[in-house]
PDB file of the backbone (N, CA, C, O) and the ligand in Angstrom, with CONECT records:
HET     ZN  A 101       1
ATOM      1  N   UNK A   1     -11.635  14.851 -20.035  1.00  0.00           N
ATOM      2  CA  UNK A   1     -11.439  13.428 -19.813  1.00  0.00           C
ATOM      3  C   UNK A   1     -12.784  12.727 -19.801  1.00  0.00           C
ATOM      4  O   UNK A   1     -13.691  12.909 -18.990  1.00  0.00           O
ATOM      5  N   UNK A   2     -12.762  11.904 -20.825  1.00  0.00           N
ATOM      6  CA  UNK A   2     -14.421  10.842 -20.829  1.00  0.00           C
ATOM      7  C   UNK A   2     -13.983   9.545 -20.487  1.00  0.00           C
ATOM      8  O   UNK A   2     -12.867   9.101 -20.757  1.00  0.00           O
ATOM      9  N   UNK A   3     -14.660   9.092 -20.036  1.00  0.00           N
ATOM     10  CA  UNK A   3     -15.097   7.182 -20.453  1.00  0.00           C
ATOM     11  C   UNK A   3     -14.955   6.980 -21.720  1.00  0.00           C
ATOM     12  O   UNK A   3     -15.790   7.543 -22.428  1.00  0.00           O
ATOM     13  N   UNK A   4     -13.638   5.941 -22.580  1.00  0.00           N
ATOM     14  CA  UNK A   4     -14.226   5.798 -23.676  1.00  0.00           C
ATOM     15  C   UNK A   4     -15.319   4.598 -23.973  1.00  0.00           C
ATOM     16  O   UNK A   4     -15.671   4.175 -25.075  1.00  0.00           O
ATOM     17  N   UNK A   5     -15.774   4.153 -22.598  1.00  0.00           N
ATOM     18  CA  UNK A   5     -17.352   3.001 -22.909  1.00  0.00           C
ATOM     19  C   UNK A   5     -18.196   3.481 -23.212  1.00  0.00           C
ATOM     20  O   UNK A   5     -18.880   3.184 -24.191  1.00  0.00           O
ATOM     21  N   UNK A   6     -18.434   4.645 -22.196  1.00  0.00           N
ATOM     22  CA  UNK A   6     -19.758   5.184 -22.218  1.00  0.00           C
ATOM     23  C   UNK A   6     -20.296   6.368 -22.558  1.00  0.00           C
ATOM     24  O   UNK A   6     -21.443   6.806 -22.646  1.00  0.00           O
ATOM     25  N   UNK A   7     -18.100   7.217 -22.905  1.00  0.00           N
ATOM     26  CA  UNK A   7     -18.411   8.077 -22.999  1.00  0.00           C
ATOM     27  C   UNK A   7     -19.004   9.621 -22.079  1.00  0.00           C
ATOM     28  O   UNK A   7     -19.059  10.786 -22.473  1.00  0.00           O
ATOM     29  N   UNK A   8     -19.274   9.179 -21.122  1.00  0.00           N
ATOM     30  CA  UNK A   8     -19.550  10.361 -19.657  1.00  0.00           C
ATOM     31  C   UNK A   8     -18.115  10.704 -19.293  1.00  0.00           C
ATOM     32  O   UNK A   8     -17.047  10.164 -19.581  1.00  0.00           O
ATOM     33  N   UNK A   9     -18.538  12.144 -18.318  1.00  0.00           N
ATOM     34  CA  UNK A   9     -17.155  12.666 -17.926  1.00  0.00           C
ATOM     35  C   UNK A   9     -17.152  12.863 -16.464  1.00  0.00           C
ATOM     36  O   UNK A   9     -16.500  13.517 -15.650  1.00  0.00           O
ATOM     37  N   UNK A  10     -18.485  11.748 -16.453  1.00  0.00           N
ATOM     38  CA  UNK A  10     -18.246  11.188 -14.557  1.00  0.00           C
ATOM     39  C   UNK A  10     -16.978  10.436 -14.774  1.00  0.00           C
ATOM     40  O   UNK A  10     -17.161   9.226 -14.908  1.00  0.00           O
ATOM     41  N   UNK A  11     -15.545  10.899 -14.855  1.00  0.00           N
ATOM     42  CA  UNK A  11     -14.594  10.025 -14.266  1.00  0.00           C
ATOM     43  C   UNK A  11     -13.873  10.046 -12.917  1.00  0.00           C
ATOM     44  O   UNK A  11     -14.101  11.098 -12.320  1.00  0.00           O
ATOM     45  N   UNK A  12     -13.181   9.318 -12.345  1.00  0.00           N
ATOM     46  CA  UNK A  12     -12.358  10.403 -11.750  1.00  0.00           C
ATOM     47  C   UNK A  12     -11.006   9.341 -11.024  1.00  0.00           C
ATOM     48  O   UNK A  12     -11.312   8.178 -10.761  1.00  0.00           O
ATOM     49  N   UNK A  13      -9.586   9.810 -10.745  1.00  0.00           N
ATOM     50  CA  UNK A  13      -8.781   9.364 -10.955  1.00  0.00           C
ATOM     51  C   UNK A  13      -8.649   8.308 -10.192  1.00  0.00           C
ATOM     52  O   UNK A  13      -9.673   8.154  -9.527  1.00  0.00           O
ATOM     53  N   UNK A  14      -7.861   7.517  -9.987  1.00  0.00           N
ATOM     54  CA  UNK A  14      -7.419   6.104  -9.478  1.00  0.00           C
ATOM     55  C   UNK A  14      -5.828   6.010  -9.160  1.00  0.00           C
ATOM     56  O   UNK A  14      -4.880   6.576  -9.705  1.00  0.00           O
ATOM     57  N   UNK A  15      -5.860   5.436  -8.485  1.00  0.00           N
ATOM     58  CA  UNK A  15      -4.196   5.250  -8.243  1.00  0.00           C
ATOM     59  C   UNK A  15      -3.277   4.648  -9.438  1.00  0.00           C
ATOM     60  O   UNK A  15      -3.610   3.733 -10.191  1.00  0.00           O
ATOM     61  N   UNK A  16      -2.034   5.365  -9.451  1.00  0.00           N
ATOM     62  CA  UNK A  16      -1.177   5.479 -10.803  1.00  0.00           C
ATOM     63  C   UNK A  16      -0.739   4.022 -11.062  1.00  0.00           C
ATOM     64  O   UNK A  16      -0.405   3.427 -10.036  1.00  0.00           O
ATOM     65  N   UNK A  17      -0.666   3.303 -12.235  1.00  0.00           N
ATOM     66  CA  UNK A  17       0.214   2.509 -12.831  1.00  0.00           C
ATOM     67  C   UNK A  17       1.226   2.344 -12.475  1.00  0.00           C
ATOM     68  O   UNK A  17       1.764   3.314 -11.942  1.00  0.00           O
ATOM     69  N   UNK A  18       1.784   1.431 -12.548  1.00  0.00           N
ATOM     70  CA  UNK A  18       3.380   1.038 -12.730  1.00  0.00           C
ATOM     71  C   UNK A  18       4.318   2.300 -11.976  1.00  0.00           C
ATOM     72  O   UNK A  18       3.875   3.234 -11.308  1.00  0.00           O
ATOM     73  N   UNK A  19       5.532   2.047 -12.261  1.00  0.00           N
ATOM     74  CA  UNK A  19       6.405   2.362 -11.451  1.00  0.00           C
ATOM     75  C   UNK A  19       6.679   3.674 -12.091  1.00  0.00           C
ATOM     76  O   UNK A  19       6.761   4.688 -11.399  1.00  0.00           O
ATOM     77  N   UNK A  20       6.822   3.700 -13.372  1.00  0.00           N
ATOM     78  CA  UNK A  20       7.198   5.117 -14.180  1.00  0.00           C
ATOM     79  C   UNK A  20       5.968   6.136 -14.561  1.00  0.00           C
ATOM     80  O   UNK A  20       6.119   7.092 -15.321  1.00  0.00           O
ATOM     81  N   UNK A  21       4.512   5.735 -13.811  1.00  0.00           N
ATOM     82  CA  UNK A  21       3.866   6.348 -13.572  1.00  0.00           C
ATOM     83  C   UNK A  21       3.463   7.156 -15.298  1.00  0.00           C
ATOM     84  O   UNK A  21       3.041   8.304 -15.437  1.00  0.00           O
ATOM     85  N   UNK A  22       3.727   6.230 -16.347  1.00  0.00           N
ATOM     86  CA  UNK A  22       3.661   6.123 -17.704  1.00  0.00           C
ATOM     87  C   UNK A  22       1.741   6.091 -18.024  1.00  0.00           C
ATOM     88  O   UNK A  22       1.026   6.797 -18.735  1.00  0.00           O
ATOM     89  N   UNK A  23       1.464   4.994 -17.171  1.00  0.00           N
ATOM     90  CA  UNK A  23      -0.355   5.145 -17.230  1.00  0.00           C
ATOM     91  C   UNK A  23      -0.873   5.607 -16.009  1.00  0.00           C
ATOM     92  O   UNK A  23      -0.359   5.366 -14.917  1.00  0.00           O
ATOM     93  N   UNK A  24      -2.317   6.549 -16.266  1.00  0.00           N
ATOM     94  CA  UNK A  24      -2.992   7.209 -15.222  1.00  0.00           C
ATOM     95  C   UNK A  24      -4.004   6.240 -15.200  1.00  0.00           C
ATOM     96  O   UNK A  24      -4.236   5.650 -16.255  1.00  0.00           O
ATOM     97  N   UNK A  25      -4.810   5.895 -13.946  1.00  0.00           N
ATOM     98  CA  UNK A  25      -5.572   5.345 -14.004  1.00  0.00           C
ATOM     99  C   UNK A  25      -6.806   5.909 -13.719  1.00  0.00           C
ATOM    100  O   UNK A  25      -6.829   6.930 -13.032  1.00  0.00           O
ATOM    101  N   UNK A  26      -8.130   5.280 -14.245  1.00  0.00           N
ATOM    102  CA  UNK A  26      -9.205   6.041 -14.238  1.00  0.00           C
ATOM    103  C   UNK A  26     -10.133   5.316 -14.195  1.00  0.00           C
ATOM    104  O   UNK A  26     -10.027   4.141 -14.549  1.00  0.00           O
ATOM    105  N   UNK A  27     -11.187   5.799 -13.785  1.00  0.00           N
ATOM    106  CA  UNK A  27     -13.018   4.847 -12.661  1.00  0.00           C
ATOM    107  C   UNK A  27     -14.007   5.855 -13.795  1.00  0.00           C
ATOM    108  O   UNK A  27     -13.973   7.085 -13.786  1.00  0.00           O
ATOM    109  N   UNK A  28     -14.795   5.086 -14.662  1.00  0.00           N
ATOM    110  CA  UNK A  28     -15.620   5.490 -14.652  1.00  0.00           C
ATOM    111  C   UNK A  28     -16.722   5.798 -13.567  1.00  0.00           C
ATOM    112  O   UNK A  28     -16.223   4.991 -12.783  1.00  0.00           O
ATOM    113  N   UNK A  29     -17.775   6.274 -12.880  1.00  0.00           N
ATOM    114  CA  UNK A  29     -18.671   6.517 -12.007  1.00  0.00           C
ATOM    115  C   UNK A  29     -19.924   6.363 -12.842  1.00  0.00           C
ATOM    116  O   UNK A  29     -20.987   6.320 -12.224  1.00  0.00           O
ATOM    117  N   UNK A  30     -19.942   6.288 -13.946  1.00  0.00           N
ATOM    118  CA  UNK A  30     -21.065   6.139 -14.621  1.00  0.00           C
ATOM    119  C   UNK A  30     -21.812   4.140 -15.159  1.00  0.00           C
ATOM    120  O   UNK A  30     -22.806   3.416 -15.084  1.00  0.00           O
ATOM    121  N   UNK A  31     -20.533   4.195 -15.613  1.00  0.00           N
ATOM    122  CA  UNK A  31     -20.904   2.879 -15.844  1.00  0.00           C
ATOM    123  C   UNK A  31     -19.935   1.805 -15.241  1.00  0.00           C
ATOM    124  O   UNK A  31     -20.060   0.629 -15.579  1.00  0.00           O
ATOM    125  N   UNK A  32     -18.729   2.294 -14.130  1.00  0.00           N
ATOM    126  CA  UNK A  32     -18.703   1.739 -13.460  1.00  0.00           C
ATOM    127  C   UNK A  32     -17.389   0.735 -14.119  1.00  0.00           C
ATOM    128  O   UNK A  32     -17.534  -0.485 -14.038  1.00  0.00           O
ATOM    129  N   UNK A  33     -16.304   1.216 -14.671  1.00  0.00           N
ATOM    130  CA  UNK A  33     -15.741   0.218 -15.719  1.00  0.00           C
ATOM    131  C   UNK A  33     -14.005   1.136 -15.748  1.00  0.00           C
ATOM    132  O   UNK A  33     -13.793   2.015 -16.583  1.00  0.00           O
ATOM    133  N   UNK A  34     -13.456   0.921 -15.209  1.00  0.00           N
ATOM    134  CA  UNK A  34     -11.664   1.321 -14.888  1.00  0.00           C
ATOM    135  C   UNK A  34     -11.026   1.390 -16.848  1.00  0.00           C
ATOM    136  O   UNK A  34     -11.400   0.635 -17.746  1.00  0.00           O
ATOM    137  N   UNK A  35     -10.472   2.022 -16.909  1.00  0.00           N
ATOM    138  CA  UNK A  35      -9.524   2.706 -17.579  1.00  0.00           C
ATOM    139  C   UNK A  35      -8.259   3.485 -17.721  1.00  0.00           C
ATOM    140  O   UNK A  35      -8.212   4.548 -17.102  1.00  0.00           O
ATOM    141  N   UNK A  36      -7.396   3.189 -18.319  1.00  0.00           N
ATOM    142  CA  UNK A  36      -6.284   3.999 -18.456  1.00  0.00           C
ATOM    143  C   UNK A  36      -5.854   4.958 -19.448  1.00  0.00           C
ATOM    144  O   UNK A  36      -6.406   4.981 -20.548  1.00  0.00           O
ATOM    145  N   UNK A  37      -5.045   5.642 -19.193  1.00  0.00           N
ATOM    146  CA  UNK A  37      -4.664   6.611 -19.883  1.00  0.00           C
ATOM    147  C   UNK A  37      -3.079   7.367 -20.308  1.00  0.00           C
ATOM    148  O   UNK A  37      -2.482   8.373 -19.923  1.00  0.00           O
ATOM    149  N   UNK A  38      -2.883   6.580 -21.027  1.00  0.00           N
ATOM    150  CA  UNK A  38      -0.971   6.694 -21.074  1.00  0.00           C
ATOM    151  C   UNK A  38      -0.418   8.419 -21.266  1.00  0.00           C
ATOM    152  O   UNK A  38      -0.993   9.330 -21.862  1.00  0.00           O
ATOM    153  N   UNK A  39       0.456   8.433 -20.773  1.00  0.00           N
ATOM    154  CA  UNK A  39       0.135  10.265 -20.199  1.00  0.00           C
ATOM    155  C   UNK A  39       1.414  10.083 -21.234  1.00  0.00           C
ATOM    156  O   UNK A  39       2.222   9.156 -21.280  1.00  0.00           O
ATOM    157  N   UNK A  40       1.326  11.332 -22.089  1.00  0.00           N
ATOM    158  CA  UNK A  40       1.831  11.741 -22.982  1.00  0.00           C
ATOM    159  C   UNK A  40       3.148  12.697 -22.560  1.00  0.00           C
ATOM    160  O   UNK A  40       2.838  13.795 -22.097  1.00  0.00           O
ATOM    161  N   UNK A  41       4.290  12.463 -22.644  1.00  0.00           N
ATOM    162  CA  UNK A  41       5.486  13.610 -21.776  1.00  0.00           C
ATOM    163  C   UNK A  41       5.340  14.627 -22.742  1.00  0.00           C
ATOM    164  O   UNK A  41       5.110  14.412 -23.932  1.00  0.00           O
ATOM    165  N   UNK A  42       5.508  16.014 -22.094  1.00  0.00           N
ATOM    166  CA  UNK A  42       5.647  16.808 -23.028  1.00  0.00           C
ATOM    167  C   UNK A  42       4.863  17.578 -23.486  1.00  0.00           C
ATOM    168  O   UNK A  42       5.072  18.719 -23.898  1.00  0.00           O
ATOM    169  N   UNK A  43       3.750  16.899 -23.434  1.00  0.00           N
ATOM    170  CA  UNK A  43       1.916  17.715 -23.589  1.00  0.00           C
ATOM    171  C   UNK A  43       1.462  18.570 -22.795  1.00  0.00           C
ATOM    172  O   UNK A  43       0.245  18.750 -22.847  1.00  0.00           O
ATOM    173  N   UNK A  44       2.137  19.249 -21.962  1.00  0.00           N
ATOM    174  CA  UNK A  44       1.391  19.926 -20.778  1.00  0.00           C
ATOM    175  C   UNK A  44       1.515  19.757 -19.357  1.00  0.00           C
ATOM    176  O   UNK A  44       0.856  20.357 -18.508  1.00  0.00           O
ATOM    177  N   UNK A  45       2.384  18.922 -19.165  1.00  0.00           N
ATOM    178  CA  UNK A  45       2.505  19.088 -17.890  1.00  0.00           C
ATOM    179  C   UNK A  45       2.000  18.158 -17.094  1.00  0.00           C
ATOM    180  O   UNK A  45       1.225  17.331 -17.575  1.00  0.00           O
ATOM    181  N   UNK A  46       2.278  18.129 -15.998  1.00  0.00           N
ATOM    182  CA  UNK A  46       1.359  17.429 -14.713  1.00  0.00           C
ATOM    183  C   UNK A  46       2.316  15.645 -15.148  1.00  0.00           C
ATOM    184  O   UNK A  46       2.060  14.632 -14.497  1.00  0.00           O
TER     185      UNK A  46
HETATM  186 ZN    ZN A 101     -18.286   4.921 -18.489  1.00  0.00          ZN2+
END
């Protein structure tokens, strides 16, 4: 899992999206700049 700003894999998670818990949310630590990540069903789990 990277930042796609900055690219680092200082991320680390954030409290979930929406109700169906469809997007993960995510903090860069590097540059400091929130992101999501639409979780794919089916891919693995979690
Ligand atoms: Zn970043």
């Amino acid at each position: 899992m990277t930042c796609p700003w900055c690219g680092s894999n200082e991320v680390e998670r954030a409290a979930p999206f929406g109700p169906q818990l469809m997007v993960e949310q995510y903090f860069c630590r590097r540059c400091g700049s929130p992101f999501g990540r639409i979780r794919q069903r089916g891919a693995g789990g979690d």
